[in-house]
Every structure is written in structure tokens, then in C-alpha cells.
C-alpha positions as CSV (number, residue, x, y, z in Angstrom):
1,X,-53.8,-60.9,-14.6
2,X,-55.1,-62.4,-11.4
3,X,-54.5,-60.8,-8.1
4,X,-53.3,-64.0,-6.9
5,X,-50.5,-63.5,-9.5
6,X,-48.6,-61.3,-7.1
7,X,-48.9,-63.2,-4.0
8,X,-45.8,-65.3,-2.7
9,X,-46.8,-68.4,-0.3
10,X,-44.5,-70.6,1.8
11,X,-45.8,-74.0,2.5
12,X,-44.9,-75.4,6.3
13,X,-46.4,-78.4,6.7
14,X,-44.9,-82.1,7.5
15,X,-47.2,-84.2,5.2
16,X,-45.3,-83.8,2.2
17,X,-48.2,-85.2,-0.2
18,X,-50.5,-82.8,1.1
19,X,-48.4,-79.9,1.0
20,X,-47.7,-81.0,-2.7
21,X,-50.9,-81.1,-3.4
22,X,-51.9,-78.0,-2.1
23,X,-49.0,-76.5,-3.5
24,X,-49.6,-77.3,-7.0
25,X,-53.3,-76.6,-6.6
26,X,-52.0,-72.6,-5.4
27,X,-49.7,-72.4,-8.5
28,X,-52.7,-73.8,-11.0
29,X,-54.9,-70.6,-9.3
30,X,-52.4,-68.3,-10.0
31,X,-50.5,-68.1,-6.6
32,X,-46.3,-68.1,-6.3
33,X,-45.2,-71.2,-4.3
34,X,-41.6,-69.8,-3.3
35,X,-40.6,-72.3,0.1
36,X,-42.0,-75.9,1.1
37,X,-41.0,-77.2,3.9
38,X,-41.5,-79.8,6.5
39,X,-41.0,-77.8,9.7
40,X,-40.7,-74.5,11.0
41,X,-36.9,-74.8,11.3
42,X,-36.6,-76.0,8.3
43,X,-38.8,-73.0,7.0
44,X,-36.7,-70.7,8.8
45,X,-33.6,-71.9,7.6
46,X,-35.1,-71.4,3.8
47,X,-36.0,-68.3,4.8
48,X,-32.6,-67.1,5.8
49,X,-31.2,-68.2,2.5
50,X,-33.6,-66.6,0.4
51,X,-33.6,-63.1,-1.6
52,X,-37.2,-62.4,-2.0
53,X,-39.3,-63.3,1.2
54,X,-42.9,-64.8,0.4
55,X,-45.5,-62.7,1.3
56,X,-48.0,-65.2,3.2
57,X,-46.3,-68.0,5.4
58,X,-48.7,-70.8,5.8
59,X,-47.8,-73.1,8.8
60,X,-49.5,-76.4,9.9
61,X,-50.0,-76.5,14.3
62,X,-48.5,-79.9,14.8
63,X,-45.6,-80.3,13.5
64,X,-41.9,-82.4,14.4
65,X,-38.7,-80.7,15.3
66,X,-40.2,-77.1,15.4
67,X,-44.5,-76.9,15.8
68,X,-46.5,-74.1,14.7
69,X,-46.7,-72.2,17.9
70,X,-42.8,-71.6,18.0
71,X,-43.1,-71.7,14.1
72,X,-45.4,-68.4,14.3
73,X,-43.4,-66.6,16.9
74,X,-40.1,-66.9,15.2
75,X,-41.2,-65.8,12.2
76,X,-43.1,-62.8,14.0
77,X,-39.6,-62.0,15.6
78,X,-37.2,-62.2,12.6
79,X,-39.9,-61.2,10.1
80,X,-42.7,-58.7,11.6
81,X,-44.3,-57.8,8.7
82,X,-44.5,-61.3,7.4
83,X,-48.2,-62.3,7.0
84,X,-48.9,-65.8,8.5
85,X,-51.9,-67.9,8.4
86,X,-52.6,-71.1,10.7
87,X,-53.6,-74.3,9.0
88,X,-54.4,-77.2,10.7
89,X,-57.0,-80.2,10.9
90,X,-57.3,-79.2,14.7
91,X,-59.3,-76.3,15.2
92,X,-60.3,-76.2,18.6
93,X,-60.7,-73.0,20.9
94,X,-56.9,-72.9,22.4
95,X,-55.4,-74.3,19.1
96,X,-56.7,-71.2,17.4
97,X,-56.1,-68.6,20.0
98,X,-52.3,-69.8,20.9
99,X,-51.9,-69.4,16.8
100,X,-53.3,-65.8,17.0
101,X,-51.6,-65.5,20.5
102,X,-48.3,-66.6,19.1
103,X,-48.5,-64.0,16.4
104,X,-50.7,-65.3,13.4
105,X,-53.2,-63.2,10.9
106,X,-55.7,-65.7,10.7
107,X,-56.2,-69.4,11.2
108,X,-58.2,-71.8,8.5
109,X,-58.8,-75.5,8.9
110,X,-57.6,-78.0,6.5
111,X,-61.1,-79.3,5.9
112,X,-61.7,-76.1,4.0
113,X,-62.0,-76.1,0.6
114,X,-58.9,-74.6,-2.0
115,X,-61.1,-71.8,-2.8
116,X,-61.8,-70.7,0.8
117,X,-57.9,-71.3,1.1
118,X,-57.2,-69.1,-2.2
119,X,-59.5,-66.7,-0.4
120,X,-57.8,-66.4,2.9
121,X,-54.3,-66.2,1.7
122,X,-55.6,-63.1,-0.7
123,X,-57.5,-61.4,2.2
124,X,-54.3,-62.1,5.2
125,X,-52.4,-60.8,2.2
126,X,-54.3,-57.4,1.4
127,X,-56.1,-56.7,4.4
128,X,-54.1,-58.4,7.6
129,X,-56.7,-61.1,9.1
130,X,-58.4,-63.8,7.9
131,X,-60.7,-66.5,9.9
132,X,-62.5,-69.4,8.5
133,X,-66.4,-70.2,9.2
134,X,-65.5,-72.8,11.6
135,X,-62.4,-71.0,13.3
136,X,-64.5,-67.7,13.3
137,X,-67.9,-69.8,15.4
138,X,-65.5,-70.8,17.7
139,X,-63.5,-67.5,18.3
140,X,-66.8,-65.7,18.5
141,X,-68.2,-68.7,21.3
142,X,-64.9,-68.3,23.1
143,X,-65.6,-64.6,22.9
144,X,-68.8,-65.0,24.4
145,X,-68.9,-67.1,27.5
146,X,-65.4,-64.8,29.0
147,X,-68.2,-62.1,29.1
């Protein structure tokens, strides 16, 4: 048995192919795909309805009817120990820190590759943070020049 095995994800992301996609890749590795959905209200509202809460919320940034930002702080508020990891094909400097601002564990881009996504989902999930290479260079430049 995989460790990915015990880990429940919910998918918030409004490109349904590409949350598919990803989806089914995750369940193929071993992960638990419990909620998809297209928007943070709609995740929210999913959320409320459910009896066993996932245990990594992925959430794109830009997003209609509720983004990422509100998205993350939300679920921060009615969920505090809820582990939530960024995801979006934007990954500059304020993108990243609003996300960790707003309440997120970690932030990957979607240029990653499944297995770097596998691996942040396992490592937000056991340990609390997660940051990709590219999100982590530009944290640490950001980092660097308010010094």
C-alpha cells in the first residue's frame, strides 16, 4: 500500500478537462479524488454537504464566481486544519504570496510535472508546506531584495 493511498484531494479548478485529467492521473497514482469543482463556491458548497472532508484542497488562482484568494481564505475560516495547496499557470511574486497570505500551505505551478504534483500534495499533506522550484526561486528573490 502506497502512502498516497490515504490521501483525500479536492480539485478547484474551472477548466474542467484539465481538472479531469489531472484527476484521473491522481487516482491512477494511488490518490482519493473525493470533490471536483469549478469554483471555490462551488467547492464550498460540496464541502458543506460532505461526511468525510478531503485532506488536501487544491485550488486554481483565477477562477469565475469565487477566485483562489477568497477560495483559500474561506476555506481557512470554515476549515482550519484543512491543508490547501495553490495551483496556477501564474506564478508570479504577488500571485504566490497573496496565496500564502490568504492562508495556503504551498503553491505549485501548473507547468509542473504529475509527479512533482503527487509529491507536493504528499509533503502539504504530512508535513504542512510545500513550494515548487519555480515558486520557491521566486519566494526566495522576493525574500531577498526586502532585506
Amino acid at each position: 500500500m502506497n502512502l498516497q493511498e490515504h490521501i483525500a484531494i479536492a480539485l478547484i479548478d474551472d477548466h474542467e478537462q484539465f481538472r479531469n485529467r489531472i484527476g484521473k492521473q491522481l487516482e491512477r497514482n494511488g490518490f482519493r479524488v473525493l470533490i471536483q469543482a469549478d469554483n471555490g463556491r462551488a467547492a464550498l458548497e460540496k464541502l458543506r454537504k460532505t461526511k468525510v472532508l478531503p485532506d488536501v484542497c487544491i485550488t486554481d488562482v483565477h477562477m469565475p464566481v469565487m477566485n483562489g484568494f477568497e477560495t483559500v481564505k474561506r476555506l481557512r475560516k470554515h476549515y482550519p486544519t484543512l491543508k490547501i495547496l495553490g495551483y496556477s499557470i501564474n506564478d508570479d511574486a504577488p500571485v504566490i504570496i497573496k496565496m500564502l497570505r490568504c492562508g495556503a500551505n504551498g503553491f505549485i505551478t501548473k507547468y509542473s510535472r504529475i509527479q512533482e504534483l503527487e509529491e507536493a500534495i504528499a509533503r502539504i499533506h504530512y508535513e504542512g508546506v510545500y513550494f515548487g522550484s519555480a515558486s520557491g526561486k521566486i519566494l526566495l528573490e522576493q525574500l531577498r531584495k526586502s532585506c
